[in-house]
C-alpha positions in Angstrom: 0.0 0.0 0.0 1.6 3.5 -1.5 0.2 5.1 1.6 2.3 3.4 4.2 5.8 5.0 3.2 7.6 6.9 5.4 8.4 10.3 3.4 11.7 12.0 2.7 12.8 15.3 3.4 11.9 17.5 6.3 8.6 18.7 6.3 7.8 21.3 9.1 5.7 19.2 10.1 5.3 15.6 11.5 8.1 13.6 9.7 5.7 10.7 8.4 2.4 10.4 6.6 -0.9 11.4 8.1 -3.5 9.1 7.0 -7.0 10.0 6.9 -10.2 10.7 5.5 -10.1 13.6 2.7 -11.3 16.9 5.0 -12.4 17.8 1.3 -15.1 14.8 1.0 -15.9 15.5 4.7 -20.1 16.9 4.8 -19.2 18.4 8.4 -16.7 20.6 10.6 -12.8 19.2 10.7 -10.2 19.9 13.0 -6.3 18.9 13.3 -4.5 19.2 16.5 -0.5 17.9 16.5 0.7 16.9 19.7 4.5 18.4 20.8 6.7 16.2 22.6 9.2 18.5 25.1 12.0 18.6 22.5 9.2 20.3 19.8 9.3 16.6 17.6 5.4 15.5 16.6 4.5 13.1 19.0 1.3 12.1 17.1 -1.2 14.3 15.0 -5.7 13.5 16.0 -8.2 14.7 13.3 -11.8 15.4 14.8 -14.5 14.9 12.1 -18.0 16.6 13.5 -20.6 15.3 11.0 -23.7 16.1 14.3 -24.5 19.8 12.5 -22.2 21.5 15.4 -23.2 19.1 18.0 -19.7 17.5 18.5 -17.4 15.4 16.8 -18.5 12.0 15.3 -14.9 10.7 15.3 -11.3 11.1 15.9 -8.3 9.7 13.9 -5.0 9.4 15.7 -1.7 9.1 13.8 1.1 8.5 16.1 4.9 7.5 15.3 6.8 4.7 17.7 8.8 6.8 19.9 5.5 8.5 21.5 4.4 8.1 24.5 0.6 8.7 23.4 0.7 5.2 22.1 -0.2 3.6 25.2 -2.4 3.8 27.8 -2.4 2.7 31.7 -5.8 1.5 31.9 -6.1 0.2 28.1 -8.4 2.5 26.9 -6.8 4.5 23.8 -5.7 8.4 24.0 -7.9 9.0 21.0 -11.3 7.5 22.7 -10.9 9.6 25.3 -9.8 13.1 23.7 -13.6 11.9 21.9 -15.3 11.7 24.8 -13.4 14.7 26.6 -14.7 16.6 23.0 -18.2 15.7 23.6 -17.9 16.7 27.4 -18.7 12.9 28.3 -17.0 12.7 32.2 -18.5 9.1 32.4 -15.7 6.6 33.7 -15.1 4.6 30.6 -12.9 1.3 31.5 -11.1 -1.0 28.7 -13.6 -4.1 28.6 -11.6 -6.4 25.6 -9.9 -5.8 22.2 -9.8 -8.8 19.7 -7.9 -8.8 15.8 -10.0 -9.0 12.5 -8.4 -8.8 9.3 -9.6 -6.9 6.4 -9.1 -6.8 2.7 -7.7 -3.5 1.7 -7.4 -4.4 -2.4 -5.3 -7.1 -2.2 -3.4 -6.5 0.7 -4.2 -7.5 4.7 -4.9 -5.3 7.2 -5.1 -6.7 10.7 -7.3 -4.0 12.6 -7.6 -4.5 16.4 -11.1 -3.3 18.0 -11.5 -1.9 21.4 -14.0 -2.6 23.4 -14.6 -0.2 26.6 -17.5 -0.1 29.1 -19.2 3.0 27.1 -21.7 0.9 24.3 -21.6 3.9 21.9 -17.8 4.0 21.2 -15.9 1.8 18.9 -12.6 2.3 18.3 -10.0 0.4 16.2 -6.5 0.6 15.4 -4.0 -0.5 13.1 0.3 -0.4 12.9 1.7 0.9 9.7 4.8 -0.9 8.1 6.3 3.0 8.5 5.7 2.2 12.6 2.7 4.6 13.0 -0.2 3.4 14.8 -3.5 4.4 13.7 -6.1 4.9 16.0 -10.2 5.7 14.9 -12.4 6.4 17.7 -16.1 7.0 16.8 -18.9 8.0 18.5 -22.5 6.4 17.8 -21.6 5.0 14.8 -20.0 1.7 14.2 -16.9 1.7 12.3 -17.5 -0.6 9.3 -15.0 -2.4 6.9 -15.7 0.2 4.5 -13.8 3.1 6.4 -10.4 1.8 6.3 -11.1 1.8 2.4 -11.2 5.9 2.5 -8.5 6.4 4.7 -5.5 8.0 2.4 -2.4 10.5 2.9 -3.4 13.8 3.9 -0.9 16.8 1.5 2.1 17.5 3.5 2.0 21.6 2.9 -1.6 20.9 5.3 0.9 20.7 8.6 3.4 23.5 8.2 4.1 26.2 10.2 3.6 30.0 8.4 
């Protein structure tokens, strides 16, 4: 998959691709937020797609390289699930209940996808490892997240994450 190299040159930036849905073919509100680490590196970038008319986000995608420490979680429950919920102004306690690996056909390649499961029923999240070591993460609220989303998940244009 074309989408899963790592890119060359130094962008301003994060220093990898940042897959997800086309903000372009997106009917609602989208938002990018990039998350520093101390030494000013991208320690993962979260897209929030609101698709509720203004009433919150419908989903979050997480792309986060190896070296973050965003990539795991105490408890189990992803960072991404819970910036959702935090977006939504959920404060329920939401506890990791199970997560289980399903593969899906992406063309003809694999993709083993692993779903969470946590105590609150109307978020699903999932999450995959690129072969360039980024793990993403979808988090979406109400809506199960069918087979079919992986299929529009794609590079987002570089020149959309620097600085001036």
């Amino acid at each position: 998959m074309s989408f899963l190299r790592r890119r060359s040159g130094q962008p301003a930036g994060p220093d990898f691709d940042v897959l997800a849905m086309d903000p372009g073919d997106w009917p609602g509100d989208f938002g990018a937020m990039i998350l520093a680490g101390q030494d000013g590196s991208c320690q993962g970038i979260f897209l929030q797609y609101d698709l509720l008319g203004g009433r919150g986000p419908a989903m979050l995608i997480g792309n986060v390289p190896q070296e973050s420490p965003a990539r795991e979680s105490e408890d189990g429950v992803p960072l991404e699930a819970r910036q959702l919920l935090a977006s939504l102004e959920n404060e329920e306690q939401v506890d990791f209940v199970s997560a289980e690996d399903f593969p899906v056909m992406l063309g003809d390649d694999l993709l083993i996808v692993r779903k969470v499961k946590v105590t609150e029923g109307r978020l699903y999240c999932s999450q995959f490892g690129r072969s360039d070591g980024v793990q993403v993460t979808i988090a979406s609220w109400d809506r199960p997240i069918s087979d079919d989303l992986y299929q529009l998940l794609k590079p987002l244009p570089a020149e959309m994450f620097q600085q001036g």
